[in-house]
C-alpha positions in Angstrom: 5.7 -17.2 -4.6 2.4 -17.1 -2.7 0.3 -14.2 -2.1 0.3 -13.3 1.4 -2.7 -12.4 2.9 -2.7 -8.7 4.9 -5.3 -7.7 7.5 -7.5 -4.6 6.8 -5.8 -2.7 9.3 -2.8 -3.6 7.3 -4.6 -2.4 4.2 -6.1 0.7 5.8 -2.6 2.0 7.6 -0.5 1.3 4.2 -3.4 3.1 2.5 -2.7 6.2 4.9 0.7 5.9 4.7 0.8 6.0 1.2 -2.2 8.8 1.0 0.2 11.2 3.5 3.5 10.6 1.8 4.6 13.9 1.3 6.9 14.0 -1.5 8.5 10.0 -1.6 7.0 8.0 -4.1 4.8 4.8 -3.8 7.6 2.7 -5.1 9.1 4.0 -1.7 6.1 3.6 0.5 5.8 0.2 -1.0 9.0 -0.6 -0.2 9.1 0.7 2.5 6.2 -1.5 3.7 7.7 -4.6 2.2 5.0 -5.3 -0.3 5.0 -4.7 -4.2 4.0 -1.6 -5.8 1.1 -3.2 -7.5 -0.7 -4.4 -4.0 -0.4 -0.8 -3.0 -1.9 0.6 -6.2 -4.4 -1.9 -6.1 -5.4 -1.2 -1.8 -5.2 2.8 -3.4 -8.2 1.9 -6.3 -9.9 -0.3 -4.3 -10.5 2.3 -1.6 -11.4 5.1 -3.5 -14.4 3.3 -5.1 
């Protein structure tokens, strides 16, 4: 399968969606945004360094 390529502003809303997620999990923001759990972690790392 081929990585698809988000925009920042993809990036930065998924990254404040998962940052203000109460109590759901990032499995479920993740799936919730139709992309895997890993590219979210990864957005989540990235943006805190």
């Amino acid at each position: 399968m081929a990585n698809p390529k988000f925009s920042d502003e993809f990036k930065m809303n998924a990254i404040k969606l998962a940052n203000n997620r109460g109590d759901r999990s990032l499995k479920d923001v993740a799936k919730e945004l139709n992309i895997s759990k890993s590219s979210l972690d990864a957005w989540l790392k990235n943006h805190r360094e």
